[in-house]
KEKE-3310 file (N, C-alpha, C; in steps of 0.2 Angstrom, whole numbers, plus 5000, padded with zeros to 4 digits):
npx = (5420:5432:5447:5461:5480:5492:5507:5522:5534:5547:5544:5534:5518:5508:5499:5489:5483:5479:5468:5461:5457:5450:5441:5431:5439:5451:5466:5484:5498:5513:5530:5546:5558:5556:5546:5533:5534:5530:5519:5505:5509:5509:5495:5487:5492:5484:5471:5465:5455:5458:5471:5484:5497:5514:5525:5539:5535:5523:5519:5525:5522:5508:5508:5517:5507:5496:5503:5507:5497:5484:5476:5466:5471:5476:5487:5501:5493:5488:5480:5466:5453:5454:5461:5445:5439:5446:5440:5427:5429:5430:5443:5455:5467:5478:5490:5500:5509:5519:5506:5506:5493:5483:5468:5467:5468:5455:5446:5446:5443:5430:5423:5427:5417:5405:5404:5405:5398:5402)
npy = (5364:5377:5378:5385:5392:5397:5405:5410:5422:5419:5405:5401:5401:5392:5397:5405:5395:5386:5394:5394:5381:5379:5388:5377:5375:5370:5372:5375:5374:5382:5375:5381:5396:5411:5404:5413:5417:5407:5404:5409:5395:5384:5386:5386:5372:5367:5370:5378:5390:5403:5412:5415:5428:5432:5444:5452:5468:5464:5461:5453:5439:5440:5449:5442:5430:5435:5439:5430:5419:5427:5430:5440:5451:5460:5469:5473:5474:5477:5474:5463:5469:5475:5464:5456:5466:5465:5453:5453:5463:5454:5448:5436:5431:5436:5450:5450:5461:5454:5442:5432:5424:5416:5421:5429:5419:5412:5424:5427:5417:5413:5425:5423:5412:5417:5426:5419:5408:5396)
npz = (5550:5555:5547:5555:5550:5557:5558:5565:5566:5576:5576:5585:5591:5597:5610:5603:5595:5606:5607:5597:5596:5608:5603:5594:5581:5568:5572:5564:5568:5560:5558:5566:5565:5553:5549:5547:5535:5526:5525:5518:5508:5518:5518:5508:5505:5516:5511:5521:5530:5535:5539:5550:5552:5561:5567:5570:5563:5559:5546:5534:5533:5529:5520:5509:5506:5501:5490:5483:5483:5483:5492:5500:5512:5527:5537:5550:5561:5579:5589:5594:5592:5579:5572:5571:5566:5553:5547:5548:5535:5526:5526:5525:5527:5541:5546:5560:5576:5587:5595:5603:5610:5618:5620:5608:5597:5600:5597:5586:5580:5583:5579:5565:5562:5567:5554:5543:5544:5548)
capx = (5424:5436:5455:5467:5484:5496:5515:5526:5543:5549:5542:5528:5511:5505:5492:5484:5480:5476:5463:5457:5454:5444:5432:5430:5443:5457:5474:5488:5505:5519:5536:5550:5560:5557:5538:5528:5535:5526:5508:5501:5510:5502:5484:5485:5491:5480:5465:5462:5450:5461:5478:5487:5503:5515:5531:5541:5529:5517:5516:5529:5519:5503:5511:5517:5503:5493:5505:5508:5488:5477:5472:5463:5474:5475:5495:5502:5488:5489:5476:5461:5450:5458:5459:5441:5434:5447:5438:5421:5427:5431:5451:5457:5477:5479:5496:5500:5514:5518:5504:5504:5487:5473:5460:5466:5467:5447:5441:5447:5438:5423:5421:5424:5412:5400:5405:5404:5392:5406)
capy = (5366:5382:5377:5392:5391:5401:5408:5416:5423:5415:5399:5401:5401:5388:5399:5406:5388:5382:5398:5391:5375:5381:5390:5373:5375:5367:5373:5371:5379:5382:5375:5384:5399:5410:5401:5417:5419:5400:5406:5406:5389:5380:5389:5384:5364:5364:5373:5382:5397:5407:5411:5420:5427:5435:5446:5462:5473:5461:5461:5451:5434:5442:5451:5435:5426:5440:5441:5424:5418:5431:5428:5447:5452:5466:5469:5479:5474:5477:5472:5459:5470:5476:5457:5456:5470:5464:5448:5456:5465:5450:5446:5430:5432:5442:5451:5456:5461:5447:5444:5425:5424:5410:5425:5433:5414:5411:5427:5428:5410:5413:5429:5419:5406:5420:5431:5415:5402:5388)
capz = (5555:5552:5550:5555:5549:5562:5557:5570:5565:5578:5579:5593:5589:5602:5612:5599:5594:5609:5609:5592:5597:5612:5599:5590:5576:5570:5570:5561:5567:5555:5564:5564:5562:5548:5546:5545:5525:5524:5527:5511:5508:5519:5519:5501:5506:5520:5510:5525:5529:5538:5539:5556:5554:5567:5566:5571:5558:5558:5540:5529:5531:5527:5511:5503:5507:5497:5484:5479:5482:5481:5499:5506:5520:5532:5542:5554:5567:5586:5594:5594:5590:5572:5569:5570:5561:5546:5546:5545:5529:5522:5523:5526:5530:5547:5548:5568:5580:5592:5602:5604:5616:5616:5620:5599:5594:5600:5597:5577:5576:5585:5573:5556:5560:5563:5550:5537:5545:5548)
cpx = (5430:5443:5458:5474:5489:5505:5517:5531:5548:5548:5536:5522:5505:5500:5488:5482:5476:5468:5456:5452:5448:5437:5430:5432:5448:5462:5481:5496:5511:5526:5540:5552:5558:5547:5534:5528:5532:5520:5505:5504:5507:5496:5485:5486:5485:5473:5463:5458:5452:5467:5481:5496:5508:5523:5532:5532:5524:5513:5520:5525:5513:5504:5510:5512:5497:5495:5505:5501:5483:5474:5471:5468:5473:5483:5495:5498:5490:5487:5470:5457:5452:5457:5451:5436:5440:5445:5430:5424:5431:5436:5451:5464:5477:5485:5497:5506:5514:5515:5500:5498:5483:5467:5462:5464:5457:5444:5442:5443:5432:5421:5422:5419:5405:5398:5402:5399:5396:5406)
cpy = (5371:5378:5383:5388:5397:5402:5412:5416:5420:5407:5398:5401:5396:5392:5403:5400:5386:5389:5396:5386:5375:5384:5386:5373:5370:5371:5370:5376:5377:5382:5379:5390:5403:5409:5406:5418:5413:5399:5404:5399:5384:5382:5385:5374:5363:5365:5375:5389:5402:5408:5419:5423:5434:5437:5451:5466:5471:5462:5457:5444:5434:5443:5445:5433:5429:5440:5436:5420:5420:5430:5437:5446:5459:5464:5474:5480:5474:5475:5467:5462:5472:5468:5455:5461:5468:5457:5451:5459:5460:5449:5440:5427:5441:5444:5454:5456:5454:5449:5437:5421:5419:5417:5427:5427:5413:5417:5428:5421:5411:5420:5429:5417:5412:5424:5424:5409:5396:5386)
cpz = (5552:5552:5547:5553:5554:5561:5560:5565:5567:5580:5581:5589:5594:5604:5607:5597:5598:5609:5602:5592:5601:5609:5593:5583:5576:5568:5568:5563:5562:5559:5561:5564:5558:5544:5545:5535:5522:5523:5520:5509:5510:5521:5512:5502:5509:5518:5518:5523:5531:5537:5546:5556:5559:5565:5568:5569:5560:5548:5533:5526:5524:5517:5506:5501:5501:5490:5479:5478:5481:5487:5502:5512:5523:5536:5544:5560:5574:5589:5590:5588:5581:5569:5568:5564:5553:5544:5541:5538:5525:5521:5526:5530:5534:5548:5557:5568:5582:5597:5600:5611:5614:5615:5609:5596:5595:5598:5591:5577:5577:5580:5565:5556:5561:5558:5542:5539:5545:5552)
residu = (UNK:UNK:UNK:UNK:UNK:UNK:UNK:UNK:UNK:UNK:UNK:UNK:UNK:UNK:UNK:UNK:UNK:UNK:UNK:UNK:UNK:UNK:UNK:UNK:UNK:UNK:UNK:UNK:UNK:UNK:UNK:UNK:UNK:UNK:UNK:UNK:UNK:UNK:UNK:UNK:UNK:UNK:UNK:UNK:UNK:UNK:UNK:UNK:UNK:UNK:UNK:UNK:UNK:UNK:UNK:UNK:UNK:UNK:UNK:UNK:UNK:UNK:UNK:UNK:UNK:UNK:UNK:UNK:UNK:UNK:UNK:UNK:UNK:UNK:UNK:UNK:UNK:UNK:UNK:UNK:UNK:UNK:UNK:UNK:UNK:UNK:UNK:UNK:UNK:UNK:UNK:UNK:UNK:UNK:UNK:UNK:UNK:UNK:UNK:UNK:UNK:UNK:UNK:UNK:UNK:UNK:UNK:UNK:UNK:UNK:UNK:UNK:UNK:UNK:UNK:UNK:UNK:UNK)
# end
């Protein structure tokens, strides 16, 4: 089973989870304030397979998470689809705008599992 790790700036991240969970994932939201710059943090406790983070830019979390573990990212994403094809080329850490949605949450899980067989 995949487990996402999800980092708002502001906190949020609930619908995207509940979007994960709907496509047989586990999610793991990061509380708080602030929690996007935490992402690689806990990807790396939780050894997860993913990592989602959310911000203005949409790209601060992502950064660190890159910088400090070597996690493949992609930032600065808008839309679904974007998140998608930066899975297929093999990244791991998703930076976006804020766009806290079940459908991005399910449709980034539903595209690991078949991009990696999990």
């Amino acid at each position: 089973m995949i487990k996402v790790v999800i980092a708002d700036r502001m906190g949020k991240g609930q619908n995207v989870a509940a979007g994960v969970e709907a496509a047989g994932g586990t999610a793991v939201v990061v509380p708080g304030m602030g929690a996007d710059m935490r992402l690689g943090d806990v990807m790396h406790q939780e050894n997860a397979d993913l990592g989602i983070s959310f911000c203005g830019s949409g790209g601060a979390g992502a950064i660190t998470a890159n910088t400090k573990y070597g996690y493949p990212e992609r930032h600065g994403m808008r839309s679904i689809q974007e998140g998608i094809t930066a899975i297929e080329e093999g990244n791991t850490v998703l930076g976006f705008g804020f766009m806290d949605t079940e459908e991005l949450g399910k449709k980034l899980t539903e595209t690991f599992v078949q991009v990696h067989g999990k």
